[in-house]
N, C-alpha and C positions, 0 to 999 in steps of 0.2 A: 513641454513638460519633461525633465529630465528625471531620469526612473534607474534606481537603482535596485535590480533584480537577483533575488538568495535564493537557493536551491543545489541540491544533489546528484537525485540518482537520475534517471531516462523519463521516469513522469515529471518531470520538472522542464525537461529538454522541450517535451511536446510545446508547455506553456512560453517557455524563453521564444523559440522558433515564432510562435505565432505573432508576437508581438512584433520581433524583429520583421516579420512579414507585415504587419501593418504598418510600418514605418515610424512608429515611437522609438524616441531618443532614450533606448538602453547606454548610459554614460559608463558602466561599471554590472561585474558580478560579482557575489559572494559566495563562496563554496568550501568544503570541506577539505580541508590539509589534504595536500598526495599522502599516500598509503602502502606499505609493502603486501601484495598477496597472493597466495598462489604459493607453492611447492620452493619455486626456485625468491620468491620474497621479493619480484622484481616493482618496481614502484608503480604504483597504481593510481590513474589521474581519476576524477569524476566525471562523471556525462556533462555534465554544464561547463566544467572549465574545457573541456575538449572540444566544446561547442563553440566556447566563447571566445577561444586562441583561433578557431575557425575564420572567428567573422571579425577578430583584431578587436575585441572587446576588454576591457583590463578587468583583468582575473587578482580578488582578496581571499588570501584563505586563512583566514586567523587561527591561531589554537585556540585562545580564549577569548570571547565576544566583547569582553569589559578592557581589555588591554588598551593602553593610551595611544600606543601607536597606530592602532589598527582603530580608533576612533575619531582621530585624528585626519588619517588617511578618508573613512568614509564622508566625514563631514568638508573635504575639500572638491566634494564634486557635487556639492550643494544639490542633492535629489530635491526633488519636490515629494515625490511619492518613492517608495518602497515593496518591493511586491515579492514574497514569502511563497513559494512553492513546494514541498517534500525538504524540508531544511530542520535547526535544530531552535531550540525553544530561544525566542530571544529578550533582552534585559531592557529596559523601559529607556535606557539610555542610548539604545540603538534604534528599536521603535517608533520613540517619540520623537525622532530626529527631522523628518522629513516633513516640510510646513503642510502636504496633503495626509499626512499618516503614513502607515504602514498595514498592506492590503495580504489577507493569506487566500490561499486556494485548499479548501479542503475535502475530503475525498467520502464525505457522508454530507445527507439532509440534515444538517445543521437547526436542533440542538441534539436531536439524534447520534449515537456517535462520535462522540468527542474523544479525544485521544490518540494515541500512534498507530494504533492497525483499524479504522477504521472500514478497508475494503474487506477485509478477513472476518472479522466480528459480522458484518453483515450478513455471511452467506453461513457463519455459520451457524448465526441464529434463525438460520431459514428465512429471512427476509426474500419478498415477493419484487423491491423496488430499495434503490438507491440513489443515490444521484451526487453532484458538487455544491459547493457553497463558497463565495466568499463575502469577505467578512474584514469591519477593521480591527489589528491585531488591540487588546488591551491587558490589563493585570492576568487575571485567569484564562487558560488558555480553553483556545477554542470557544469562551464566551461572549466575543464584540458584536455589536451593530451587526446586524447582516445587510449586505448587499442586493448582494443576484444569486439564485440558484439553478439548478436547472437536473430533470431526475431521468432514471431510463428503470427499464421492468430488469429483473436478474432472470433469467433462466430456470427452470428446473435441475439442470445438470450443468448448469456456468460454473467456472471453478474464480478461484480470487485472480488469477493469472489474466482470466480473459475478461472479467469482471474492472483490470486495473487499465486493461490498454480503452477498454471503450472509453472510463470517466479519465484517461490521459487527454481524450480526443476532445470530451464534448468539456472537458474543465479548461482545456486551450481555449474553444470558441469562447465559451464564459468570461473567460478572465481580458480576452479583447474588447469584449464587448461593457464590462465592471471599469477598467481603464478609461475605452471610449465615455463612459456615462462622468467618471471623474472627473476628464478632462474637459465635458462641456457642462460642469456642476450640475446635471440632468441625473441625479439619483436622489432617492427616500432611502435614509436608515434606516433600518426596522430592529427593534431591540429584539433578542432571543427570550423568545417564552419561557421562563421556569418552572420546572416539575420535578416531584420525587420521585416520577415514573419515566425518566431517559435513561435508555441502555449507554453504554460505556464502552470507549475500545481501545482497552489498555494495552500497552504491550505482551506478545507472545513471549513465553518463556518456553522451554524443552520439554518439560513436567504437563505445561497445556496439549501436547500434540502427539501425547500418547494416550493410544484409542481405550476405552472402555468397553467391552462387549457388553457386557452386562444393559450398556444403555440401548436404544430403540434402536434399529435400523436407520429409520430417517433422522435420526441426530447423529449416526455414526455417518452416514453418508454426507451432512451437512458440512461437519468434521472435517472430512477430508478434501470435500469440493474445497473449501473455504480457508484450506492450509495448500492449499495445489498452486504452482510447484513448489512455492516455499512458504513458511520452512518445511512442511511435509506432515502428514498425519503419520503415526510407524506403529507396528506392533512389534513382537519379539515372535520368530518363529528358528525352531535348534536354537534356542537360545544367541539367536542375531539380529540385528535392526533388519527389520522388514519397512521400508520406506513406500507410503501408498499414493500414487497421483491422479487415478482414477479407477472408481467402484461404482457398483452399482447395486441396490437393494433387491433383494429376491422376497416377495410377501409369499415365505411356505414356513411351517410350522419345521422348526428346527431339528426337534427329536434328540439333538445332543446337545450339551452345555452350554452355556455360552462361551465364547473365546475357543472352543473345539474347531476343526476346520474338517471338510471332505474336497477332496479329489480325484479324478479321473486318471491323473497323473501326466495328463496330454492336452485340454483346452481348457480347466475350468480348477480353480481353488477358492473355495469359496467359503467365510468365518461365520457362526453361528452368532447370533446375537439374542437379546432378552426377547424379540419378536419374530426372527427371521432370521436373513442369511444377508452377507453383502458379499459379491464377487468380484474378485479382484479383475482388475485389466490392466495397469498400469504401475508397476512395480520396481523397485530399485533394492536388492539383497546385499543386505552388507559384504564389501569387498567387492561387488560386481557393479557393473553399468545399467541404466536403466532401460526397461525392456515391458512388452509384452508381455501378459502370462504366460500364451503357448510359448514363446522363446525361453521362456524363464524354466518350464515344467518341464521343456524337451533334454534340457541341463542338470535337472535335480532330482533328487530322487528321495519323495518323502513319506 
């Protein structure tokens, strides 16, 4: 079965790897145009094409998904199957191509969380349990057939960062094993449930990830777990981005404002909220490096 595999950033790496470990005929990758980034603008490759120059695998990076050339090119390597990892929405003319379809891996229990930040939305709608899904790609996205899923518990205090590398790991075993079931036609589609009642995980925009005190504790905490490390939960403190990557909720009655802070000005700063206090621990001051509190407090003087 020859399988032409699309994907991006380092969660996508985890799934290409496993495959090439079980020895399916990866014929071709698809990935995202090189990129200038960084200070000096020097050309920036993606995790799968770095991957895939690794193992001699021919690397497609189209700009635009419909282009003739770049259609042309994918249908000369006659995939059977197609398999979508962390990549960009694709057009029914690229999808439909491969006589097994075109299989995604996505990063929620499936019809839970449909959309582009699906590990983030999670944590910070206080979700107790996550997990992967794949699925075949159709018109609406995140709406196909489901496959195989597979779930893990979140943490209490797991942030999206560490929340991303676990479902890297167990959406790798999944998607071998979604593969393996392909290739010996040993799978049941299962169509996705419809309700008016699924959460959403739209894109983060800047405007999402700046904090509210006013709100509770544990939604400000959620907040930040579930923006950690990026893009970042931020308050404004001197009138400068305050960037938060780990807090914790204090249950004591405030006594001052909300968005008001107290400090010792040596181990503890910690923001008043509609119920409580959340104290910082992991912090990044605009124009400085990211640090500790005590590192941060022993420098500033507020």
């Amino acid at each position: 079965m020859k399988i032409v595999f699309m994907g991006t950033p380092d969660f996508a790496v985890a799934s290409l790897d496993a495959l090439v470990q079980a020895k399916f005929d990866i014929v071709a990758v698809v990935t995202a145009p090189d990129k200038p980034a960084g200070r000096g603008q020097k050309i920036n490759e993606s995790a799968v094409k770095k991957y895939a120059v690794e193992k001699s695998i021919p690397v497609l990076q189209p700009e635009k998904l419909k282009n003739p050339e770049f259609l042309a090119e994918l249908k000369s390597f006659q995939a059977d199957l197609q398999v979508v990892v962390a990549f960009r929405m694709l057009p029914e003319v690229v999808w439909n191509m491969p006589t097994k379809g075109t299989i995604n891996l996505h990063g929620s229990l499936l019809p839970q969380y449909r959309g582009a930040a699906p590990i983030n939305h999670a944590i910070i709608n206080g979700e107790k349990e996550s997990g992967v899904t794949t699925f075949f790609l159709t018109h609406e996205i995140d709406t196909g057939d489901i496959i195989l899923s597979d779930h893990t518990p979140i943490g209490d205090d797991e942030t999206a960062g560490e929340l991303h590398d676990k479902l890297m790991v167990i959406g790798a075993n999944l998607l071998v094993k979604t593969v393996t079931a392909i290739a010996n036609g040993d799978f049941i589609e299962q169509p996705q449930p419809q309700s008016d009642e699924l959460k959403h995980a739209p894109k983060i925009f800047k405007e999402d990830c700046k904090i509210d005190w006013n709100n509770s504790s544990a939604k400000i905490h959620n907040l930040i777990r579930g923006l950690s490390p990026y893009p970042t939960a931020f308050t404004l403190l001197n009138d400068k981005t305050l960037k938060i990557f780990k807090a914790e909720p204090e249950d004591k009655v405030p006594g001052i404002a909300a968005g008001g802070f107290l400090t010792d000005g040596k181990t503890y700063l910690k923001f008043a909220t509609k119920d409580g206090f959340i104290k910082l621990l992991d912090i990044q001051f605009e124009g400085k490096k990211r640090m500790l509190i005590e590192d941060f407090l022993r420098g500033m003087r507020l």
